[in-house]
C-alpha positions as CSV (number, residue, x, y, z in Angstrom):
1,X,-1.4,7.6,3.4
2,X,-0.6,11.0,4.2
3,X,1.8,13.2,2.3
4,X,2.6,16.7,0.9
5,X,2.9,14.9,-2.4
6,X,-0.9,13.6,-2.2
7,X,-3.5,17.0,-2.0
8,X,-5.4,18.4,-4.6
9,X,-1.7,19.1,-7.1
10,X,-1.4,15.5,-7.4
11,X,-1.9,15.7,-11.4
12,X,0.7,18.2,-11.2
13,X,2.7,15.8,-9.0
14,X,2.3,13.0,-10.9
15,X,3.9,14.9,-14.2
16,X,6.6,16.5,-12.8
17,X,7.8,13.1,-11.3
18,X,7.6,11.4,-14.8
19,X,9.0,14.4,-16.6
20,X,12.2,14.0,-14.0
21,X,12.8,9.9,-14.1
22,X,11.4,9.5,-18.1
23,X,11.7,12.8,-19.8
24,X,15.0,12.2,-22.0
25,X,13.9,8.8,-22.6
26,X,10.5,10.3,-23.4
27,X,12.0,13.0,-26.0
28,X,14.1,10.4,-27.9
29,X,11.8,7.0,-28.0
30,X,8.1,8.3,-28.0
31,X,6.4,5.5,-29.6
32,X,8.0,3.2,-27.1
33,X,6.5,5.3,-24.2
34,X,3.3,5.4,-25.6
35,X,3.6,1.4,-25.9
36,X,4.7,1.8,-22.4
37,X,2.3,3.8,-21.1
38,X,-0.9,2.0,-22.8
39,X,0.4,-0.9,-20.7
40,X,0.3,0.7,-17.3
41,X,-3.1,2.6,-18.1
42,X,-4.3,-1.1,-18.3
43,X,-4.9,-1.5,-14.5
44,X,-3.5,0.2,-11.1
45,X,-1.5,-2.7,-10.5
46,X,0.4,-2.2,-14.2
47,X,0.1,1.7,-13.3
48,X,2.0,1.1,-10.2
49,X,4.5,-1.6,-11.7
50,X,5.7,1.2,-13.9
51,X,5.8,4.3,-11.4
52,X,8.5,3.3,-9.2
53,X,9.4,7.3,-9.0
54,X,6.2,8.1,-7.6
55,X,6.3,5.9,-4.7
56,X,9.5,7.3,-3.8
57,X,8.2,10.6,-4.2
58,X,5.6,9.8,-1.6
59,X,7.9,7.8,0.7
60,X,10.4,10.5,0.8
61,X,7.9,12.5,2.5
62,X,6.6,9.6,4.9
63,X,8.2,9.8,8.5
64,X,9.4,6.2,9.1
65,X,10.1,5.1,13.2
66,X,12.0,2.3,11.9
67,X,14.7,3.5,10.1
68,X,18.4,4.7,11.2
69,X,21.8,5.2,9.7
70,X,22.2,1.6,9.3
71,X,19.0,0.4,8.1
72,X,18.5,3.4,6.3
73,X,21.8,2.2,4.3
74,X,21.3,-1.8,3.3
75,X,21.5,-3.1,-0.4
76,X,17.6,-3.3,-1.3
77,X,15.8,-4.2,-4.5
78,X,14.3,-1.4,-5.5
79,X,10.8,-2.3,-7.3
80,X,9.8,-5.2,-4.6
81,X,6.1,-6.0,-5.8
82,X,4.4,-9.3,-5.7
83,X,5.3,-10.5,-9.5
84,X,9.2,-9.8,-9.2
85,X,9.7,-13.4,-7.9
86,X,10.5,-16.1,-10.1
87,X,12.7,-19.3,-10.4
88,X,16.3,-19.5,-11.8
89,X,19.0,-21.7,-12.1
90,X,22.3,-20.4,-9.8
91,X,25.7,-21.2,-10.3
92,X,25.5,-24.7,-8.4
93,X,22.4,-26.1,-10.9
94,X,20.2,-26.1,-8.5
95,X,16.3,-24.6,-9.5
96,X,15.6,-21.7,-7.0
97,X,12.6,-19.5,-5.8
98,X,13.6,-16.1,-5.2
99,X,12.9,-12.1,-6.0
100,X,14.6,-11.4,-9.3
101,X,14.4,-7.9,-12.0
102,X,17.4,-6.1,-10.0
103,X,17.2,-3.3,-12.5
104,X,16.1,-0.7,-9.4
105,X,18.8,-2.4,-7.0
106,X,20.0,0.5,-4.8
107,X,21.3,0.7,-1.4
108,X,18.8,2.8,0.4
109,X,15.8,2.1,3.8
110,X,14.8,-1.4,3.7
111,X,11.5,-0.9,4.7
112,X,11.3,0.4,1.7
113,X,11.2,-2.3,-0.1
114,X,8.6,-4.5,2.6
115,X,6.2,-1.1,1.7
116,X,6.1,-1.3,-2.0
117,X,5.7,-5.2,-1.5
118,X,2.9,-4.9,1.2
119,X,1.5,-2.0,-1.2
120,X,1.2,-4.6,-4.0
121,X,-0.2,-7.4,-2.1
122,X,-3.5,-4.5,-1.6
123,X,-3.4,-3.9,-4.8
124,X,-3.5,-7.6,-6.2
125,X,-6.0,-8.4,-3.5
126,X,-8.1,-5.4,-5.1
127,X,-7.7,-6.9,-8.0
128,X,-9.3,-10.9,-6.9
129,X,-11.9,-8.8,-4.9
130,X,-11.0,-9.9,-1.8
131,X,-12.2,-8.3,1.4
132,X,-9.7,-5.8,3.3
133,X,-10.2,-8.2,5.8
134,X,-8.2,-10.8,3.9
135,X,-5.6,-8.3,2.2
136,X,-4.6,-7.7,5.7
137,X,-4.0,-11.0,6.2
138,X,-1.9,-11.5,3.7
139,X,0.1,-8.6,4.4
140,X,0.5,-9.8,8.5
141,X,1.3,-13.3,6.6
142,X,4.2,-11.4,4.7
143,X,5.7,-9.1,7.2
144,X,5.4,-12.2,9.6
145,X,7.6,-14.5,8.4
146,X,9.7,-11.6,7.1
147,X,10.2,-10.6,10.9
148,X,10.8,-14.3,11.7
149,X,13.4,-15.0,9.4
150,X,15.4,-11.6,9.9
151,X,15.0,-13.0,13.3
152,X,16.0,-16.4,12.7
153,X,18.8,-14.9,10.4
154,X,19.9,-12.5,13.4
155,X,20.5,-15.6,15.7
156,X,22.9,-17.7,13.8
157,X,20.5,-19.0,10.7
158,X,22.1,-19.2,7.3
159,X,20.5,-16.6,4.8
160,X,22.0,-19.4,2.0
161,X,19.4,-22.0,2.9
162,X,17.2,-21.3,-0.2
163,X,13.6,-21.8,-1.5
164,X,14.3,-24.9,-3.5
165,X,12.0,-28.3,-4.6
166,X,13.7,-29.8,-1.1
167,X,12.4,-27.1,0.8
168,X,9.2,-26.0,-0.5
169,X,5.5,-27.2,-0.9
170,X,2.7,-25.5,-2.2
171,X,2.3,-23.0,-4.9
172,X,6.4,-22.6,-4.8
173,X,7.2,-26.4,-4.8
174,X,4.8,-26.8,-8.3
175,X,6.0,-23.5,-9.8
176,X,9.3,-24.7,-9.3
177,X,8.6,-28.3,-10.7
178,X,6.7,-26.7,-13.5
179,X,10.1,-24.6,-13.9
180,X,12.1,-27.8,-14.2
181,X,10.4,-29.0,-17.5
182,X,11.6,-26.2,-19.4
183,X,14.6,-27.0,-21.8
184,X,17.5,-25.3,-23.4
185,X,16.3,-26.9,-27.0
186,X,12.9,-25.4,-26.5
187,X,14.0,-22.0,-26.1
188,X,16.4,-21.9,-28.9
189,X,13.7,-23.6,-30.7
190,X,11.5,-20.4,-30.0
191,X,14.7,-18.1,-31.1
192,X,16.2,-19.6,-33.7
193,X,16.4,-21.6,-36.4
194,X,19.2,-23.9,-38.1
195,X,20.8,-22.7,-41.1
196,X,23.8,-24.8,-43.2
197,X,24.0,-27.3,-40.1
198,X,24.6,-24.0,-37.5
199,X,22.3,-22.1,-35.8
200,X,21.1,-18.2,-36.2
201,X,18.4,-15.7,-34.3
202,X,15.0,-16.1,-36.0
203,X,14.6,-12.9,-37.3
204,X,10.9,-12.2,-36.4
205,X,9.0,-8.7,-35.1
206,X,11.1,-6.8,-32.2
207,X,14.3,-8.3,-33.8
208,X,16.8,-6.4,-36.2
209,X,19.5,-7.5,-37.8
210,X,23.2,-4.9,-37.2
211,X,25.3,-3.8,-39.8
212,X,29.1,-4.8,-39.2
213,X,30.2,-1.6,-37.3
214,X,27.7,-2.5,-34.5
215,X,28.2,-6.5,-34.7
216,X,32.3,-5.6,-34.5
217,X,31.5,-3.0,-31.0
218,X,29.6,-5.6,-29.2
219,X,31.6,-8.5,-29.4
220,X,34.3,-6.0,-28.2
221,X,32.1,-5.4,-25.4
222,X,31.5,-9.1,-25.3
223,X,35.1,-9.5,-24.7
224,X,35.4,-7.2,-22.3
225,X,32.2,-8.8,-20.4
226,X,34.0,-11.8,-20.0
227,X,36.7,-10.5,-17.3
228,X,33.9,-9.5,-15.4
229,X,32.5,-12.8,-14.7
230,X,34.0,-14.6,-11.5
231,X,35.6,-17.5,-12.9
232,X,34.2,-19.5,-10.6
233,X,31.1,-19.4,-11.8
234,X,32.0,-19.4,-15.5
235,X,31.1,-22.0,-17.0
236,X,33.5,-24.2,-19.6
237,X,32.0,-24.0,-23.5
238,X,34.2,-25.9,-26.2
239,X,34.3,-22.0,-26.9
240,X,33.7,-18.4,-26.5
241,X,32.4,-18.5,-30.6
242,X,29.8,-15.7,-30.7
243,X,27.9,-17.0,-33.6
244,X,24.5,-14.1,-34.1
245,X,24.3,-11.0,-33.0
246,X,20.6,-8.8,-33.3
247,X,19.4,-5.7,-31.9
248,X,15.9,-5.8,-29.8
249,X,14.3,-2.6,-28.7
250,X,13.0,-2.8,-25.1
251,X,9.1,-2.7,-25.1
252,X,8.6,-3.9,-21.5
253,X,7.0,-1.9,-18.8
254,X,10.0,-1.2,-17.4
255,X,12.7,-0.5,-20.5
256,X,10.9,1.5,-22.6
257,X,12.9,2.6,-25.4
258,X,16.3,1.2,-24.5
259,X,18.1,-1.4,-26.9
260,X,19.0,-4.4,-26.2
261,X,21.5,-7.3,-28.1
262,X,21.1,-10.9,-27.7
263,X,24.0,-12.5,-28.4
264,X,24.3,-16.8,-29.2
265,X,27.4,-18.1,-28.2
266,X,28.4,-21.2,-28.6
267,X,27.8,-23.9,-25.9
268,X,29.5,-26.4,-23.8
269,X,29.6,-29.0,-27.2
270,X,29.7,-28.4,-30.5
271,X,26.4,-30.0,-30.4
272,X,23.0,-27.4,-31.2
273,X,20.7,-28.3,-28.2
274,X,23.0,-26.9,-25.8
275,X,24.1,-22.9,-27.6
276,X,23.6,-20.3,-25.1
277,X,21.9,-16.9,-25.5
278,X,23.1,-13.8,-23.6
279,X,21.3,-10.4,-24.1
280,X,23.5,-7.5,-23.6
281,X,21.2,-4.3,-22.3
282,X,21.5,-0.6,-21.5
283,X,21.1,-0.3,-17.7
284,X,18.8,2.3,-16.4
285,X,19.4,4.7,-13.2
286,X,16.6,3.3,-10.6
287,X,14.3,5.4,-9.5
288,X,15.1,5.1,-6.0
289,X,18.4,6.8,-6.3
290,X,16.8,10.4,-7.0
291,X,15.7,9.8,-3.5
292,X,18.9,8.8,-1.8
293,X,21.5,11.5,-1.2
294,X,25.2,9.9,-0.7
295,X,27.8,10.0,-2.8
296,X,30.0,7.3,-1.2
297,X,27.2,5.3,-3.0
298,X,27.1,6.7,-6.2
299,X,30.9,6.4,-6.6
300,X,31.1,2.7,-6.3
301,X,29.2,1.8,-9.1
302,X,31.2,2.7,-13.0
303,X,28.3,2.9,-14.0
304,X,24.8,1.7,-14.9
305,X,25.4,-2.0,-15.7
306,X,28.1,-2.4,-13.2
307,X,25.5,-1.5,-10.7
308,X,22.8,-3.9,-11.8
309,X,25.2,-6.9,-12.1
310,X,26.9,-5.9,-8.7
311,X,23.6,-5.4,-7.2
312,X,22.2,-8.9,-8.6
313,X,25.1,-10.7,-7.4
314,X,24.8,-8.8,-3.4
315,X,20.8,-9.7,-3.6
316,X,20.7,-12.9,-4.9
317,X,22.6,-15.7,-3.4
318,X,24.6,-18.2,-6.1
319,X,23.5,-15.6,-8.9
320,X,23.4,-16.5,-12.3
321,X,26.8,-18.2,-14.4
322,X,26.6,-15.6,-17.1
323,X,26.3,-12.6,-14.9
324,X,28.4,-9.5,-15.5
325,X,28.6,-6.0,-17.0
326,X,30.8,-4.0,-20.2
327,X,30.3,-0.7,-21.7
328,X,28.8,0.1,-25.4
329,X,29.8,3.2,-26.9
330,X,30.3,4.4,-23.6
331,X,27.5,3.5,-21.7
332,X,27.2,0.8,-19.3
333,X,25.5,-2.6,-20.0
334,X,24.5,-5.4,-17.9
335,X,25.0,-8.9,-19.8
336,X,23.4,-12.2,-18.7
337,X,21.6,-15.2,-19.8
338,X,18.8,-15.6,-21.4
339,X,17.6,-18.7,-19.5
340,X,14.7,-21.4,-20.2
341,X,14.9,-21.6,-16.2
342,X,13.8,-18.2,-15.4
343,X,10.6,-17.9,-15.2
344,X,8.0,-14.9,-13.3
345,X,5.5,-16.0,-10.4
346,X,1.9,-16.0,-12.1
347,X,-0.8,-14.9,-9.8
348,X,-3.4,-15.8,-12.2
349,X,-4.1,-19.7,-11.1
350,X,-3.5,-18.3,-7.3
351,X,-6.9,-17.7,-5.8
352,X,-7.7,-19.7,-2.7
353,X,-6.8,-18.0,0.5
354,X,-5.1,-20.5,2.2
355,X,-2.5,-20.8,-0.8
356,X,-2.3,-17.0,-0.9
357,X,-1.0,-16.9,2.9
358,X,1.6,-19.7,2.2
359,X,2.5,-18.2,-0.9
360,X,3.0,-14.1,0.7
361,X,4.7,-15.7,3.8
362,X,7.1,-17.2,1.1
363,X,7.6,-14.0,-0.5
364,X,8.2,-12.5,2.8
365,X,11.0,-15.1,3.6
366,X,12.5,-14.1,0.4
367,X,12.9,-11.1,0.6
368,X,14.9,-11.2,4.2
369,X,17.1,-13.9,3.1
370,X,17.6,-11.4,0.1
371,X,18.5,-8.4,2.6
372,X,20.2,-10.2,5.0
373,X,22.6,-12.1,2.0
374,X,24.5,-8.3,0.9
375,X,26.5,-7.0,4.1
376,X,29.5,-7.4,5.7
377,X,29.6,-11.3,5.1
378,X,29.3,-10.9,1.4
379,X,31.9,-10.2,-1.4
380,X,31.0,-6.8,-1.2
381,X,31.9,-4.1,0.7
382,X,29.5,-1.3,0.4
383,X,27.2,-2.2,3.1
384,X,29.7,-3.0,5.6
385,X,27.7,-3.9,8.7
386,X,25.2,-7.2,9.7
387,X,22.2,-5.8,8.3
388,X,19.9,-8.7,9.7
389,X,21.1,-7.5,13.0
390,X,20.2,-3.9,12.4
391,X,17.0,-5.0,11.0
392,X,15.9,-6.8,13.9
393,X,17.0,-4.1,16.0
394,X,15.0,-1.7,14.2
395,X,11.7,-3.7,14.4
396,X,12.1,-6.2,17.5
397,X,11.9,-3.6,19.9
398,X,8.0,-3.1,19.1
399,X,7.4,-6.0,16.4
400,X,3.4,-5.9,16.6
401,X,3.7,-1.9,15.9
402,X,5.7,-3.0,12.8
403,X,3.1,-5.6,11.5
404,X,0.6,-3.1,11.9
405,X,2.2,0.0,10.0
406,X,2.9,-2.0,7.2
407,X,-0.8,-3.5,7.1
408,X,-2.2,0.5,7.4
409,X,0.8,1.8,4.4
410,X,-0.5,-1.3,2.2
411,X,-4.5,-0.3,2.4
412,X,-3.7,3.6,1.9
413,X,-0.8,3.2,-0.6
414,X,-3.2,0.5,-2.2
415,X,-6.1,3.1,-2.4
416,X,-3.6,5.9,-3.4
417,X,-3.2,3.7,-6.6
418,X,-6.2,3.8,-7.9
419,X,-6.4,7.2,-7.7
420,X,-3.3,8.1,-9.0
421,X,-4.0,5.0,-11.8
422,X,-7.6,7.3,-12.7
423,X,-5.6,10.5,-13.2
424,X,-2.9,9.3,-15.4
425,X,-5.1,7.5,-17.6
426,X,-7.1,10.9,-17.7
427,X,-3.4,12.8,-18.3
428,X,-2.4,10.5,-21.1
429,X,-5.5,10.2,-22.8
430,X,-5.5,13.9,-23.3
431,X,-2.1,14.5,-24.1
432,X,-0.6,16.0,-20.7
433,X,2.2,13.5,-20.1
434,X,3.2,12.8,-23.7
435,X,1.7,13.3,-27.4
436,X,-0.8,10.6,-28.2
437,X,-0.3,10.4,-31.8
């Protein structure tokens, strides 16, 4: 990949970028950004999980054939790499495959997100030494059925007919049976414990107790939360009791430094195997809005945790119940469940070829349903326009050309990596990006 942002200043580039999207963060949590940073130095594929700023930094530079003024404008995810897809349980109860993490949601070019996705599929291929023969495989596996199913989408198909155990087979069908044995009881086995016949948070490292101030301005944030939740969704508990409250400091490659409260509100009984847990956390600008310039956008969200929630719920078809947003001490939070039934994609036990290309051309369905799910059909009106339509437009006209940009962006960006990935680890080591006390 070529771009003014890749010569011989890329050190220079590389800490003026992180200095813009982490510095504050950086100035008032620096042990968490050390944490965070020891965790992307591990390997380019952690680097690039946590450098969403420099991609955009380079794509902002990259002259792309396929975009216009509407598909430079659709709802997108914002950090679309090969380990944001998971299972969940929506609204209906039904177990589904599907991208999730919408902290970076933005509206913004949707190719976008298929580059940082192709980008990642290099980089994880890298990462099983496989050939560049077969990384370009599985990227023409992704971007194929990603083309077919905007197509499909385009022509009448319904972007609501989800991955699901009816629908899948393969490494999706027995991630999401493996999802299915997971239990409410076994996660609030694993996060708390049962106290005078009730139950409370385990308190255990990462977890601190609140004095009464803080307990008494989250559960008025709780209650606030709770108009934001379509009540068609909601579910019924015998009641709204919020029965712990602790504070948990994000450590997570992606929310350094920001707190976090989980919440355990009573469940649909008064029986203990069915409390739920909510967390309650900061929300974070994405990185990809320093890079889009409209202000009709920025003006729709309140704020922060409006966004995400609004975002999740234009992205992800028959989101989660618990879903919504309220503001602590004036900043906005995003609220939702912590649920036994969400569980991340793990590439570890993925290895054979012929599962890889299945699995990609899943992720590649994904994320068009996903695209195609938030525009002018939806309950939101900020992209106002069929945005599968525009999508095929954009890339029908010449779809092998397509295919084959996004197979040359995924080796380069791929290589581009582990460059970058060899200079930050020589920037942090020696002190250039933060202190390494």
């Amino acid at each position: 990949m070529t771009t003014s942002a890749a010569g011989a200043d890329r050190p220079e580039v590389i800490g003026e970028v992180f200095t813009a999207a982490f510095g504050a963060l950086m100035a008032a949590e620096p042990g968490a950004f050390r944490r965070k940073f020891r965790k992307m130095a591990a390997s380019p594929f952690a680097f690039y999980r946590g450098s969403a700023a420099l991609f955009y930094a380079d794509l902002q530079q990259l002259d792309d054939p396929f975009l216009d003024e509407r598909t430079s404008r659709v709802w997108i995810h914002g950090d679309l790499h090969a380990e944001n897809f998971g299972t969940y349980m929506s609204s209906g109860g039904v177990l589904v495959f599907n991208v999730n993490d919408f902290d970076e949601a933005y509206v913004g070019p949707f190719t976008w997100d298929l580059r940082r996705l192709v980008a990642s599929l290099a980089l994880l291929g890298r990462a099983k030494a496989l050939s560049d023969a077969v990384i370009t495989d599985l990227v023409r596996a992704c971007v194929g059925a990603y083309r077919e199913k905007i197509r499909d989408l385009a022509e009448g198909g319904s972007s609501a007919d989800l991955l699901t155990r009816e629908t899948t087979s393969g490494v999706v069908h027995a991630f999401l049976q493996q999802a299915r044995r997971a239990t409410r009881v076994a996660l609030l086995d694993e996060l708390t414990v049962v106290e005078n016949y009730d139950r409370r948070f385990a308190h255990v490292d990462g977890v601190s107790a609140v004095d009464e101030e803080t307990r008494a301005n989250v559960l008025d944030a709780f209650d606030r939360y709770l108009a934001t939740v379509p009540p068609g969704r909601r579910t019924r508990p015998v009641s709204l009791t919020v029965k712990d409250v602790v504070l948990r400091r994000g450590v997570g490659i992606g929310s350094a430094g920001l707190p976090s409260y989980s919440l355990l509100v009573e469940g649909q009984t008064e029986a203990l195997d069915n409390d739920v847990v909510l967390y309650m956390k900061q929300g974070q600008v994405p990185a990809v809005s320093r890079f889009v310039a409209d202000e009709r956008i920025v003006r729709y969200f309140h704020h922060q945790g409006h966004r995400t929630a609004v975002s999740q719920r234009a992205l992800q078809a028959d989101s989660d119940t618990w879903l919504g947003y309220t503001e602590l001490g004036g900043v906005g939070q995003l609220v939702a469940e912590v649920s036994p039934y969400a569980q991340d994609l793990d590439w570890s036990e993925v290895n054979e070829r012929d599962e890889m290309l299945a699995l990609v051309a899943d992720l590649g369905r994904s994320t068009a349903r996903m695209h195609a799910v938030a525009d002018d059909e939806s309950e939101h009106d900020l992209v106002a326009f069929s945005t599968e339509e525009a999508i095929h437009a954009a890339i029908s006209a010449d779809a092998e050309a397509f295919t084959q940009a996004m197979v040359e962006f995924a080796h380069d960006y791929g290589a581009r990596v582990h460059a970058d990935h060899a200079l930050f680890v020589d920037m942090f080591r020696n002190g250039e990006i933060i202190d390494v006390d």
